[in-house]
C-alpha positions in Angstrom: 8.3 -10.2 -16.2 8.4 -8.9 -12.6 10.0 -5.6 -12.6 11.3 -3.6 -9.2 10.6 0.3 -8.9 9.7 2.6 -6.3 6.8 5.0 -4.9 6.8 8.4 -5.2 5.4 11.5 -3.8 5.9 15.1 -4.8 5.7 18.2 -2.6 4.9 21.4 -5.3 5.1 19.1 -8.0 8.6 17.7 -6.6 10.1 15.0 -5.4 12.9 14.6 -3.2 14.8 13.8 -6.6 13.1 16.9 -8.6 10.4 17.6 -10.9 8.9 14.7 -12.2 10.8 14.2 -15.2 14.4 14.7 -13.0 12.5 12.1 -10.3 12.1 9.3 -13.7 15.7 10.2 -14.8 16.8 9.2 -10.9 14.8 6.6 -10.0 16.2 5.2 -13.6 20.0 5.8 -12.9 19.4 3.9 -9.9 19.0 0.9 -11.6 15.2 0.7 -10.6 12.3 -0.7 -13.6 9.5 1.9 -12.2 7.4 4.2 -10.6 4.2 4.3 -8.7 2.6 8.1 -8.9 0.7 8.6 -5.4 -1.5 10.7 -6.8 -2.1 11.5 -10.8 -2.5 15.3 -10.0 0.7 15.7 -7.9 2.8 15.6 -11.3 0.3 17.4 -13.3 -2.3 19.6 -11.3 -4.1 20.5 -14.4 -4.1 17.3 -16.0 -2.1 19.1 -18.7 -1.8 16.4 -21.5 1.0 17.9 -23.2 3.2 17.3 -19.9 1.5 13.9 -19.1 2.8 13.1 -23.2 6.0 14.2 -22.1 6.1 12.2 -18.5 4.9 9.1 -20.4 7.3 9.7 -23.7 10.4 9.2 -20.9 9.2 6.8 -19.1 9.1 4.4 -22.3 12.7 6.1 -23.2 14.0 4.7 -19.9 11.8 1.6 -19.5 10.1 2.6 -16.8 6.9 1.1 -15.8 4.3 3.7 -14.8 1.6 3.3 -11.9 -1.0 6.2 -11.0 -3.1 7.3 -8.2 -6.0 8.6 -8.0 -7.6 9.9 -4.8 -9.4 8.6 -1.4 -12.6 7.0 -1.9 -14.1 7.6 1.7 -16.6 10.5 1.3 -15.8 11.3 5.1 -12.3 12.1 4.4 -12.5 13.5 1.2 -12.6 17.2 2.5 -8.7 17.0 2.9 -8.3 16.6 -0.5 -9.2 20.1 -2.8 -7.4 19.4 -5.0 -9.7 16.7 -6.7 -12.9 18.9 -5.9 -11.5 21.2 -8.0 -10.5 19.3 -11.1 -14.4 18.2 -10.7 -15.5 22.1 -10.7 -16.7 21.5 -7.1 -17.6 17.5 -7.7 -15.1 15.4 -6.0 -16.6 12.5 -8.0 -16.1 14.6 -11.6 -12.8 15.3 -10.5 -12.2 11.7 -9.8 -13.9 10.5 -12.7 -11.5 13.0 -14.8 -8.3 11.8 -13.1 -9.9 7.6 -14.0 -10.1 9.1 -17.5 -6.9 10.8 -18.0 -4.7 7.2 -16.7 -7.0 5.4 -19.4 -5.5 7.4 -22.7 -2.4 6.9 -20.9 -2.8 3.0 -20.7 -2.3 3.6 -16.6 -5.2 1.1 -15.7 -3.9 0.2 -12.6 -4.1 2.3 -10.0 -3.9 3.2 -6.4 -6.3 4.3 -3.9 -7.1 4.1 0.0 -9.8 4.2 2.4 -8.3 6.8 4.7 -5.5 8.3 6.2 -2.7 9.0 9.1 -3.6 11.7 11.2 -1.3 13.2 13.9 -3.2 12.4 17.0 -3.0 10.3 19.8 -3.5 7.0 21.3 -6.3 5.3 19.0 -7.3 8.5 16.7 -4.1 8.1 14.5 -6.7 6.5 12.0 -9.8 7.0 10.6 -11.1 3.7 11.5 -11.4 5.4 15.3 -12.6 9.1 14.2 -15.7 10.0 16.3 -17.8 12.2 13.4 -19.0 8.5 12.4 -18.9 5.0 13.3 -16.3 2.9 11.1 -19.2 0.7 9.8 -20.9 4.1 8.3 -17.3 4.5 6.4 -17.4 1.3 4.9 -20.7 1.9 3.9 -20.1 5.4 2.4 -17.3 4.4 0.7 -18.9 0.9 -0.7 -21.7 3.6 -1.9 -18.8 6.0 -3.7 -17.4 3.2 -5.0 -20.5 1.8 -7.0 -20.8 5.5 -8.3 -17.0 5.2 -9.7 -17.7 1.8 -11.5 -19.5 2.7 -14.7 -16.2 4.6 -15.6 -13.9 2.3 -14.2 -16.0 -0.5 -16.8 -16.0 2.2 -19.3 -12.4 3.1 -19.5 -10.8 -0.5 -17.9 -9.3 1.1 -15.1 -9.4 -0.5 -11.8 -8.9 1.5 -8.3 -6.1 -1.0 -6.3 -7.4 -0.2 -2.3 -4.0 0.1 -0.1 -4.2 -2.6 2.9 -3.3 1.3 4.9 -3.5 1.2 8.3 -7.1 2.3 8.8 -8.1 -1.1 6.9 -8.5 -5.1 7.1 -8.2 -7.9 4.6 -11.1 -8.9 5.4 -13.1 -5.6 4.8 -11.0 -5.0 1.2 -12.3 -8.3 0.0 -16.2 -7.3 1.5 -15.7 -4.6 -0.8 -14.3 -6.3 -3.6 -17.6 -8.3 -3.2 -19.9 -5.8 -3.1 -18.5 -3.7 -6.0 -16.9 -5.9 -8.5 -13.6 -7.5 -9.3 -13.5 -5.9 -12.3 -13.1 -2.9 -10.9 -11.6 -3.1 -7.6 -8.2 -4.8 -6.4 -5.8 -4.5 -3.9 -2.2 -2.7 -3.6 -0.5 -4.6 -0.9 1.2 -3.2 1.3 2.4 -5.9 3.8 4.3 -4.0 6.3 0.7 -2.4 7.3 -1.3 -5.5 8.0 0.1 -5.5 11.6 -1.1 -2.6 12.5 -4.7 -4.1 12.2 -3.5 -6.7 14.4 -3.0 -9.2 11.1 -0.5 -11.9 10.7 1.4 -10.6 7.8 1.8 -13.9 6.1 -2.3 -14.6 6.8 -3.6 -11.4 5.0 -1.3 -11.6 2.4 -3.1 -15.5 1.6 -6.4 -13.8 2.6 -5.9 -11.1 -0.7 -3.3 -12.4 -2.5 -5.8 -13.6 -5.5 -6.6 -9.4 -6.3 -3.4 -8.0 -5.3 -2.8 -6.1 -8.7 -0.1 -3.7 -7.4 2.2 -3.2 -4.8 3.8 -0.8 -2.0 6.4 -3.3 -0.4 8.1 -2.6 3.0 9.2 -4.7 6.2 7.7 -4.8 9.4 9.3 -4.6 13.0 7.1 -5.8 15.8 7.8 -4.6 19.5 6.3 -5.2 22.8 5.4 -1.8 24.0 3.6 -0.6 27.3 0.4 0.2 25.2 0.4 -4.1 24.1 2.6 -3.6 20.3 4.2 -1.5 18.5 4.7 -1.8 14.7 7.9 0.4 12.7 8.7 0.5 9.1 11.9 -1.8 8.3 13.6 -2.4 4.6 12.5 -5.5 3.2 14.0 -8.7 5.0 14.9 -6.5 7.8 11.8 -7.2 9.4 9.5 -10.2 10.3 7.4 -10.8 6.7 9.2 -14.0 5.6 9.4 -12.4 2.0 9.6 -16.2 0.0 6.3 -17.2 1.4 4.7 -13.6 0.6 6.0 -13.5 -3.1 5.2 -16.9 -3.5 1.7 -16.1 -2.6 1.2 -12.8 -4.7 3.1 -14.2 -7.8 1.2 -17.3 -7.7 -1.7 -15.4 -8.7 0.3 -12.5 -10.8 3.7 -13.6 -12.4 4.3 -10.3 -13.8 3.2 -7.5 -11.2 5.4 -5.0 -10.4 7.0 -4.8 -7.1 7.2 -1.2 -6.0 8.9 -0.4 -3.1 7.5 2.4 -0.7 10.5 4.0 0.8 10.7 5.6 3.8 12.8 8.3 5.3 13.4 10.3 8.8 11.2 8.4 10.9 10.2 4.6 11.2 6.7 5.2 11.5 5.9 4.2 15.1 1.9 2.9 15.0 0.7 1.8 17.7 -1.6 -1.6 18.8 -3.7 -0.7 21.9 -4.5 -4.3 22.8 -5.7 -3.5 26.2 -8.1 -1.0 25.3 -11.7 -2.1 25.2 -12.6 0.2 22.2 -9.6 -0.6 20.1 -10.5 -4.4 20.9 -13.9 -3.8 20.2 -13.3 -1.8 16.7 -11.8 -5.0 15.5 -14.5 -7.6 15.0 -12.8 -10.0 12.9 -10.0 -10.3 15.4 -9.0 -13.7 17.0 -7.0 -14.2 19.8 -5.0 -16.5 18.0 -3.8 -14.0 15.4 -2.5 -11.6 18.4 -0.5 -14.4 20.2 1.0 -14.6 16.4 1.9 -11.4 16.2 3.4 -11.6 20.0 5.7 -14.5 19.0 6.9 -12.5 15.9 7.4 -9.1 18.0 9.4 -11.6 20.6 11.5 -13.1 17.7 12.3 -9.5 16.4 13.7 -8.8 20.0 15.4 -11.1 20.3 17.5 -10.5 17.2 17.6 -6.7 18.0 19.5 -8.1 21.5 21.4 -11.0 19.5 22.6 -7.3 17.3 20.8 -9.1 14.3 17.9 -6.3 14.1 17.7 -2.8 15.2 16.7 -2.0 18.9 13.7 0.1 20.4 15.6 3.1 20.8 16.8 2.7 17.1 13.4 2.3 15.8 12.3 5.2 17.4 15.7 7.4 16.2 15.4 10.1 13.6 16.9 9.2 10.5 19.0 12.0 8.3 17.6 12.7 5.0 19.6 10.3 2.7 18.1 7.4 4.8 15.2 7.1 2.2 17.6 6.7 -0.4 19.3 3.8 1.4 15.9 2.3 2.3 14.9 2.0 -1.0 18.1 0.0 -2.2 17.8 -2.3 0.3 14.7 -3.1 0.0 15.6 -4.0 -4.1 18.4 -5.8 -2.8 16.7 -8.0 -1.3 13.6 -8.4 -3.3 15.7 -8.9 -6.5 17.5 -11.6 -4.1 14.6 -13.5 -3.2 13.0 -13.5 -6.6 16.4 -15.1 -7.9 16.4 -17.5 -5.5 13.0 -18.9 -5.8 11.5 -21.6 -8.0 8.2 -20.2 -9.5 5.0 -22.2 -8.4 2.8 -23.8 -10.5 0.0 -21.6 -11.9 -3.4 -22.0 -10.5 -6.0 -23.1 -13.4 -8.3 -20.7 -13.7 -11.6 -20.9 -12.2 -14.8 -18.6 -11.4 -13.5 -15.9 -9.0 -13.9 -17.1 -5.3 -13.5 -15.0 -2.0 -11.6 -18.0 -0.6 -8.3 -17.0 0.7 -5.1 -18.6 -1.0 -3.0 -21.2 0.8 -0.2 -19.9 3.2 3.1 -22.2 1.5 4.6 -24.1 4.3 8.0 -23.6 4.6 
């Protein structure tokens, strides 16, 4: 059964709904199936088992469905993240390893992970795909060699590490990884509203992934034409340009029951930027077609002209500061309308199952 719930994220072990037992009890009473930890050690620094027993006792007690993170997996990026070096004793892959172990005895076996991060810089650095200390391809390849050294406990404990489509990323370089490492052990959370900012056609790198999406962090995308070439905002679901009964046709196709967890967002849409013009930018994208950025113009036109039409929010509303109950509000309309569209569609045939293939999955013609 596909069940709707939310991300979360806790500051000093809370949310903007309380500890993390008060944040279950919320996200419960707000008629939500679930919850997506970010990170396992955010609700339980220690790994404390008596409190992840107590986390897990409630979560069953409400009917919650339970998702955890567990860390990066770029070994240039790992520095800004302590916290797992220390539950390793100074290893960031003991500390990882521990986290992989812990969601196993909890039955959390899938779980979320990304390749890098936002970063509050300018023009093309907002990413790590851009970050000058080393070239993006020496990422990949750090992270595909990180990866290989996570899989003997990922096989071991039947865990698999769900790599975010984040805004550092492409389809196509998830699914060279999910080649190079395993299946078994890697998948992909989707998280559709970021494929623009790679300069993908939503619907396209949903099809390209959709056969190892195992989790989810669903939001809309709002496409604008910008003086820097596009800009891409964060917009509740069916507020934006994703046509949402292609996209859950083409996840649930290949996964009836995954969850669909929302990641809410608050005081800002989340302005990223597409520097089109600029020869590195271009350059940094070597899978890149022409064709797939006249896509993306046609949709960012279409999305203007429904925000002049009153139908979609304008530029200047895009860019506004949001008060503090907007993430709230974001979140139930995202459910709103993902609990609409999953009413209102007629469930595809399942696929027969085959040998695994990298081959993307059809885009359903509307």
């Amino acid at each position: 059964m596909t069940r709707v719930g939310t991300d979360v994220k806790f500051t000093d072990g809370r949310s903007g709904w309380g500890d993390p037992l008060q944040t279950l009890r919320a996200v419960a009473a707000m008629g939500l199936e679930g919850v997506n930890v970010r990170t396992l050690d955010e609700i339980a620094p220690t790994l404390d088992p008596g409190f992840l027993r107590d986390f897990a006792q409630l979560a069953d007690e409400l009917d919650l469905y339970v998702e955890m993170g567990v860390g990066k997996v770029n070994p240039y990026m790992t520095a800004e993240l302590p916290r797992v070096r220390d539950l390793g004793d100074g290893s960031y892959l003991a500390g990882m390893e521990r986290m992989i172990r812990t969601c196993a005895e909890f039955g959390w076996t899938e779980t979320w992970t990304a390749v890098g991060g936002y970063k509050p810089y300018p023009g093309i650095f907002f990413t790590d795909r851009f970050r000058t200390d080393a070239d993006w391809a020496d990422q990949l390849a750090a992270t595909e060699g990180f990866l290989h050294r996570l899989a003997p406990v990922l096989r071991e404990t039947g865990v698999r590490l769900n790599l975010e489509t984040h805004e550092e990323i492409t389809t196509f370089e998830l699914l060279r990884l999910i080649d190079a490492v395993g299946e078994d052990v890697l998948g992909v959370c989707l998280d559709p509203a970021n494929l623009a900012v790679r300069a993908e056609v939503p619907l396209e790198g949903i099809a390209r992934i959709a056969p190892h999406v195992r989790t989810t962090q669903l939001r809309d995308a709002a496409l604008w034409r910008t003086e820097e070439g596009l800009s891409r905002f964060i917009a509740p679901c069916g507020e934006g340009v994703i046509d949402w009964d292609a996209a859950l046709d083409l996840v649930l196709a290949q996964n009836p029951s995954i969850n669909l967890t929302i990641e809410p967002i608050g005081v800002v849409r989340a302005e990223m930027k597409l520097h089109v013009a600029d020869p590195t930018w271009r350059a940094g994208h070597p899978d890149l077609t022409d064709e797939a950025l006249q896509s993306l113009d046609a949709l960012a036109v279409a999305y203007e002209a429904r925000a002049a039409a009153g139908d979609a929010e304008s530029l200047a509303q895009l860019r506004a500061l949001r008060p503090d109950s907007e993430l709230e509000q974001f979140l139930l309309r995202c459910a709103a309308h993902l609990r609409a569209t999953l009413a209102g569609r007629t469930p595809p045939a399942l696929p027969d199952a085959g040998p695994y293939t990298a081959e993307p999955a059809p885009v359903p013609t509307r």
